[in-house]
LUMLUM-323264 format. One line per field, with one value per residue: residue number from 1; residue in three letters; x negated, y, z of N, C-alpha, C, O in turn. Coordinates in Angstrom, 3 decimals, always signed. Layout:
// LUMLUM-323264
num <- [NUM/...]
residuo <- [ALA/...]
n.c1 <- [X/...]
n.c2 <- [Y/...]
n.c3 <- [Z/...]
ca.c1 <- [X/...]
ca.c2 <- [Y/...]
ca.c3 <- [Z/...]
c.c1 <- [X/...]
c.c2 <- [Y/...]
c.c3 <- [Z/...]
o.c1 <- [X/...]
o.c2 <- [Y/...]
o.c3 <- [Z/...]
//
This chain:
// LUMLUM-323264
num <- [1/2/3/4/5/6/7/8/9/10/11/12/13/14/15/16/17/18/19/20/21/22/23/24/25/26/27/28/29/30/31/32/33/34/35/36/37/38/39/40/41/42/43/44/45/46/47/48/49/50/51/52/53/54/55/56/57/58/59/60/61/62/63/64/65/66/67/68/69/70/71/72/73/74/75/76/77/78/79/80/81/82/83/84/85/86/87/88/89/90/91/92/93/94/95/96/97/98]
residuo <- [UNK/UNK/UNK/UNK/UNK/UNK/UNK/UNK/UNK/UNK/UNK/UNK/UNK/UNK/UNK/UNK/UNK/UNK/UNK/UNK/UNK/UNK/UNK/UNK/UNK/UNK/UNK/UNK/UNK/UNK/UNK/UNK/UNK/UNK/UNK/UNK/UNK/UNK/UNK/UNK/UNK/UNK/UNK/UNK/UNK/UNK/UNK/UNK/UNK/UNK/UNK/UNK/UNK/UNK/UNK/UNK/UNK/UNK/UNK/UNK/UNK/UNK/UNK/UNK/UNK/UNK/UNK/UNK/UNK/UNK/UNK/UNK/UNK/UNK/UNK/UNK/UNK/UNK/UNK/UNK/UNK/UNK/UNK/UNK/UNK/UNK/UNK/UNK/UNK/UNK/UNK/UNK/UNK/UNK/UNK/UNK/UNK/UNK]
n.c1 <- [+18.109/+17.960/+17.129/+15.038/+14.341/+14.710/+16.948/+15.786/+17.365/+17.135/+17.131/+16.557/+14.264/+14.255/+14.274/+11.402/+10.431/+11.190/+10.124/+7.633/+7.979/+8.405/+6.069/+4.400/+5.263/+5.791/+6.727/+8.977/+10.652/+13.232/+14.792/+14.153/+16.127/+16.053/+16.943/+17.169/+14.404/+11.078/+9.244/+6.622/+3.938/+2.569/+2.092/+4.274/+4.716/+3.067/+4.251/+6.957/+7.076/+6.256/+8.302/+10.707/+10.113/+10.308/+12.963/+13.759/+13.470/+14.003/+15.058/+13.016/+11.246/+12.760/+13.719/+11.048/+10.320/+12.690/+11.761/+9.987/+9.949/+11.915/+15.112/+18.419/+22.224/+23.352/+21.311/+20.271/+22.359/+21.886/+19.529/+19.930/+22.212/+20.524/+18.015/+19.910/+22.677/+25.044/+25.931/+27.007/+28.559/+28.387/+26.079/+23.427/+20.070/+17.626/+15.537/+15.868/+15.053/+16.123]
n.c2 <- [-8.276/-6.094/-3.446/-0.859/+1.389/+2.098/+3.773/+2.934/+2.006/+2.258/+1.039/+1.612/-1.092/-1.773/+0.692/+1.083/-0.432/+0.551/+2.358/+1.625/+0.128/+1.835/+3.331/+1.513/+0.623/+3.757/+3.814/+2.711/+3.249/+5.857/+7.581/+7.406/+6.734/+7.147/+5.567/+6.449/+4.876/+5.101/+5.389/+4.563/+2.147/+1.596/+3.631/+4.994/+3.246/+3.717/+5.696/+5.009/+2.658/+3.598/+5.267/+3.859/+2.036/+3.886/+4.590/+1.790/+2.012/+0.436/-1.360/-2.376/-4.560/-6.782/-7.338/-7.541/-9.810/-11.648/-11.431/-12.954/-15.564/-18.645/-18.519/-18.911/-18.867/-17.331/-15.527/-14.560/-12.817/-10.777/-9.872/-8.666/-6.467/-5.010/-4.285/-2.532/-1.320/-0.458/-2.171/-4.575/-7.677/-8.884/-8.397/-9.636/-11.016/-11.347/-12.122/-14.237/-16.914/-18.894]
n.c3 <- [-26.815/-28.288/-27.192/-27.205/-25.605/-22.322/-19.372/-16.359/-12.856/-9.801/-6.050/-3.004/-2.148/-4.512/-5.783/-5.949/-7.230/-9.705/-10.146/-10.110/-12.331/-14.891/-14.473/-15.301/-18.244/-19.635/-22.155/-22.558/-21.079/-20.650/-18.640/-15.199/-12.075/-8.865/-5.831/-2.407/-1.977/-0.861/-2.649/-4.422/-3.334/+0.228/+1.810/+3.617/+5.729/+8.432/+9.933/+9.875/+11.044/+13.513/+14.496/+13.928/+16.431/+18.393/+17.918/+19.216/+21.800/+24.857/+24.127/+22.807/+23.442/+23.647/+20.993/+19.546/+20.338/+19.760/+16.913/+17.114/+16.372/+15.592/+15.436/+16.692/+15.440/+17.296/+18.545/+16.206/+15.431/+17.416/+16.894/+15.041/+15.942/+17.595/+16.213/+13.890/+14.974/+13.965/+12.396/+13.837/+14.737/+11.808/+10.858/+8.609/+8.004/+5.201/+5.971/+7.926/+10.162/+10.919]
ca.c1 <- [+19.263/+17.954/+17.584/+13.708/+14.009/+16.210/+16.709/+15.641/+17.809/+16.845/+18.484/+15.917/+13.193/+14.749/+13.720/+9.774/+10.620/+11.930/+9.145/+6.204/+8.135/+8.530/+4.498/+3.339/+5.808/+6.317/+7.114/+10.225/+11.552/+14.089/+14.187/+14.498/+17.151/+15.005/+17.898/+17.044/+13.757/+10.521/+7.988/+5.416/+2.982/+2.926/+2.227/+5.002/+4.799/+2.764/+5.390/+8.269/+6.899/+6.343/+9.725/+11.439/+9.460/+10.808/+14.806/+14.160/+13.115/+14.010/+15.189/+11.525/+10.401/+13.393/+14.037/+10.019/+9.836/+13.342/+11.728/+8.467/+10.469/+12.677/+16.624/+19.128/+22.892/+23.931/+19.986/+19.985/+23.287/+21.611/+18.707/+20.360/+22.691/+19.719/+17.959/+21.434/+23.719/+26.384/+26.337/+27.369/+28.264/+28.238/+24.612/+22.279/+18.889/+17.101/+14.234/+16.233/+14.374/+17.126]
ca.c2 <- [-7.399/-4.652/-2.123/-0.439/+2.086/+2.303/+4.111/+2.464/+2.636/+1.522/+1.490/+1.265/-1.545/-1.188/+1.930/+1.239/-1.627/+1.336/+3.467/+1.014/-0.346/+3.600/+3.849/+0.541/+0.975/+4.303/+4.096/+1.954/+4.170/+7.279/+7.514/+7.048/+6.824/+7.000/+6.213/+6.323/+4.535/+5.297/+5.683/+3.590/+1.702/+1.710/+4.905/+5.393/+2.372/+3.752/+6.007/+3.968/+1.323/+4.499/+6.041/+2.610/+1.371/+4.701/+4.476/+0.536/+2.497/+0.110/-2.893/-3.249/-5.899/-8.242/-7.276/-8.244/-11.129/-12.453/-11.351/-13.349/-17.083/-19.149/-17.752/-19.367/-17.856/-15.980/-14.510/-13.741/-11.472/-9.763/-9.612/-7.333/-5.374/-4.568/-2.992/-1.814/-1.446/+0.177/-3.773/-5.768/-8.603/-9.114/-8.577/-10.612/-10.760/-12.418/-13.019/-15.143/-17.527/-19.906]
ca.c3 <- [-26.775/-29.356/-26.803/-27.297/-24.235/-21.302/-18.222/-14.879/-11.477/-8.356/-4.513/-1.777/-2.895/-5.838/-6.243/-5.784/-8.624/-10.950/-10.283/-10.937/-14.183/-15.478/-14.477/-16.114/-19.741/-19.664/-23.361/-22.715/-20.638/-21.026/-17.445/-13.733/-11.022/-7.686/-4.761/-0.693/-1.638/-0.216/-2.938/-4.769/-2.129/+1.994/+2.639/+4.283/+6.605/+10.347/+10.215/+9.657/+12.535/+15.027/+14.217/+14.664/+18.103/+19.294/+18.497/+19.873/+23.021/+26.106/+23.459/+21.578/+23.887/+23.309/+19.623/+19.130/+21.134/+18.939/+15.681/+16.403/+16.447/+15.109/+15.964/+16.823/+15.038/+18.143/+18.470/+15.053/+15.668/+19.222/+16.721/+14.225/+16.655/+18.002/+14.699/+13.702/+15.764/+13.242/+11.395/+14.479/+14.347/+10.416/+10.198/+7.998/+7.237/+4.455/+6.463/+8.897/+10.898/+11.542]
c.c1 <- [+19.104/+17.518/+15.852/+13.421/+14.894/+15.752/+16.678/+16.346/+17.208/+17.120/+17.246/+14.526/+13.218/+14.231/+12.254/+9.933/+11.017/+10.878/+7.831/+6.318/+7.994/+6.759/+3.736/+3.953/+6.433/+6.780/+8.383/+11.340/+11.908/+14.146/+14.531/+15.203/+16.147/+16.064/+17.511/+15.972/+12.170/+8.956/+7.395/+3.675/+3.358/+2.258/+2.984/+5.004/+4.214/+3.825/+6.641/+8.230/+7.375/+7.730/+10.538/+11.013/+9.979/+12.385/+14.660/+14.361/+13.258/+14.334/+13.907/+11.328/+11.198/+13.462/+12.297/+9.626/+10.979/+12.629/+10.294/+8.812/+11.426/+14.544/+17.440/+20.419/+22.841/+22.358/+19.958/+21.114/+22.776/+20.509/+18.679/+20.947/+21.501/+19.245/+19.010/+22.697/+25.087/+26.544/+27.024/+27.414/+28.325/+26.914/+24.121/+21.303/+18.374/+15.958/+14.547/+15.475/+15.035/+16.874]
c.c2 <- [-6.238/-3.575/-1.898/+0.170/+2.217/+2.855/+3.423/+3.171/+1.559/+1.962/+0.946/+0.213/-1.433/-0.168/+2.011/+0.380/-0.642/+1.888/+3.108/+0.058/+0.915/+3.117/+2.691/+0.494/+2.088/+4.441/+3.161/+2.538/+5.630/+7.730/+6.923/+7.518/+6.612/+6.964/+5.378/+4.923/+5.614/+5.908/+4.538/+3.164/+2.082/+2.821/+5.380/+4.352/+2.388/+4.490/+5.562/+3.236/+2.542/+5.051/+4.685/+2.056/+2.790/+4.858/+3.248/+0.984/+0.976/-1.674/-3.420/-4.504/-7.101/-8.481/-7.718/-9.672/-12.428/-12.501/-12.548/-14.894/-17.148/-18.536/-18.950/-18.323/-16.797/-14.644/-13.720/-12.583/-10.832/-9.146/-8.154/-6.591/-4.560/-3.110/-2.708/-1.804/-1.184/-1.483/-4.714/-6.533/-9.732/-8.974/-10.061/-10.349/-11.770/-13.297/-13.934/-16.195/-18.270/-21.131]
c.c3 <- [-27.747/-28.846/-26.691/-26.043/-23.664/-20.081/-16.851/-13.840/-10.690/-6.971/-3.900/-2.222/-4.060/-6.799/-6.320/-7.487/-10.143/-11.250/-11.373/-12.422/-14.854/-15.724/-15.633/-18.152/-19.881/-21.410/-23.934/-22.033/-20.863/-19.626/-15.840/-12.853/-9.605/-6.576/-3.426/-1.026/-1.142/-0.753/-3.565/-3.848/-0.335/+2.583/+3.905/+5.754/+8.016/+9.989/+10.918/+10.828/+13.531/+14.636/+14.751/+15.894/+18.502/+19.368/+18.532/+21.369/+23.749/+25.360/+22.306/+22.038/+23.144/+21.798/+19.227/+19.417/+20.501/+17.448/+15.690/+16.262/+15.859/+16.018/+15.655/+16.451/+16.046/+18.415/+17.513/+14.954/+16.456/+18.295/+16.032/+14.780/+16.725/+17.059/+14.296/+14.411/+14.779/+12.160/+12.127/+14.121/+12.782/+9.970/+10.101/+7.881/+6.406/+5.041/+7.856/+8.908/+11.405/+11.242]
o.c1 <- [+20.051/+17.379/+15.279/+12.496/+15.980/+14.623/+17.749/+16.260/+16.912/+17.326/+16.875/+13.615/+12.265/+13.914/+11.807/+9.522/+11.092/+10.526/+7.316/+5.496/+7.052/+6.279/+2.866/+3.174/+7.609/+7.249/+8.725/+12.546/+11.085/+13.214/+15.232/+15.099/+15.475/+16.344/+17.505/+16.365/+12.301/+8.032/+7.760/+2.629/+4.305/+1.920/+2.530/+5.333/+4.530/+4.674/+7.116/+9.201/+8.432/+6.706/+10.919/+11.940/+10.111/+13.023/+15.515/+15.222/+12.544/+14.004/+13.834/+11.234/+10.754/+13.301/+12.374/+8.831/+10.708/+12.849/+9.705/+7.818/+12.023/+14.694/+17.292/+20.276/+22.431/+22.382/+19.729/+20.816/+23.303/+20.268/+18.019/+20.545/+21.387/+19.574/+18.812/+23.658/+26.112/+27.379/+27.625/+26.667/+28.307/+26.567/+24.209/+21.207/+18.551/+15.565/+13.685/+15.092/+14.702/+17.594]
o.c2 <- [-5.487/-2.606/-2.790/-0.247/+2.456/+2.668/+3.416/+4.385/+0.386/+3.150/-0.171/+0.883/-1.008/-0.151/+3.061/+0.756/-1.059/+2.011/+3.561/-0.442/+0.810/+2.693/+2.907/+0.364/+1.975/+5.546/+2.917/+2.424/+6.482/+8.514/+5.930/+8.726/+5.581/+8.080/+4.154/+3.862/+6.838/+6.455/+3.445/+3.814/+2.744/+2.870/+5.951/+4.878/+1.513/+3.704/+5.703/+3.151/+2.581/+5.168/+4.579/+1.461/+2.552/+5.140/+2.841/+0.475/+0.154/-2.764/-4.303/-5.477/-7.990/-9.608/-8.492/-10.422/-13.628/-13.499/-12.933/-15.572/-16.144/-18.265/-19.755/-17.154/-15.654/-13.413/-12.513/-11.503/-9.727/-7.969/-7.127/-5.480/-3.540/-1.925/-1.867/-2.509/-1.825/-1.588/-5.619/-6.804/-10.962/-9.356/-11.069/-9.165/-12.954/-14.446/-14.263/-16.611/-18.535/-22.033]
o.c3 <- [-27.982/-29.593/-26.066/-25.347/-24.192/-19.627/-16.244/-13.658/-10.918/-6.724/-4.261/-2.710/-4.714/-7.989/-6.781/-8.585/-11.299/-12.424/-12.395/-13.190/-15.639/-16.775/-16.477/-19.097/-20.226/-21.680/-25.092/-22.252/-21.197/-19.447/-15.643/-12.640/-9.628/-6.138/-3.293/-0.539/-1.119/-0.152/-3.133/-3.843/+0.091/+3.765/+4.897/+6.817/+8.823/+9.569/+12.045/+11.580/+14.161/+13.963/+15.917/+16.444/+19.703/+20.382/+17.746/+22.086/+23.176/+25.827/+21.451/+21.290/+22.417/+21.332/+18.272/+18.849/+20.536/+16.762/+14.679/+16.003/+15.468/+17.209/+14.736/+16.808/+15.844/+18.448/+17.590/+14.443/+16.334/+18.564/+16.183/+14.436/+16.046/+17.004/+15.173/+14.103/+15.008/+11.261/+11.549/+13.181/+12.746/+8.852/+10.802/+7.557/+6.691/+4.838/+8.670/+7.815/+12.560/+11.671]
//
């Protein structure tokens, strides 16, 4: 395409993917868009678990005990209400288990 340096965006993983291209050619890049991700590496990740096992509160058990098997559609909707409630029943996940 011609183009020598360009600015990186990235949205959520996205955004780790922007970071650690910037870090590994920084001489291709002009620069970086960093949006509602989390950082470069799992730092952030006991957190993240303990923060989420506490707004599952009273629905961890079932929401762990669907995530650790194979789902069936209607599970895989109870699965995501669950973790999101604001997606109902239009949630997807990639890592479906169906």
């Amino acid at each position: 395409m011609g183009v020598d340096r360009w600015g990186v965006v990235g949205h959520s993983w996205g955004a780790e993917l922007a970071l650690r291209y910037a870090a590994r050619f920084p001489d291709r890049v002009t620069g970086v868009v960093h949006i509602a991700g989390v950082g470069a590496g799992d730092g952030f990740r006991a957190e993240y678990d303990a923060e989420r096992t506490r707004r599952l509160g009273a629905d961890l058990a079932r929401w762990s005990e669907l995530g650790s098997r194979p789902r069936r559609a209607a599970e895989e909707r109870e699965w995501c209400r669950v973790a999101d409630r604001s997606q109902g029943p239009t949630c997807t996940r990639s890592d479906s288990r169906m």
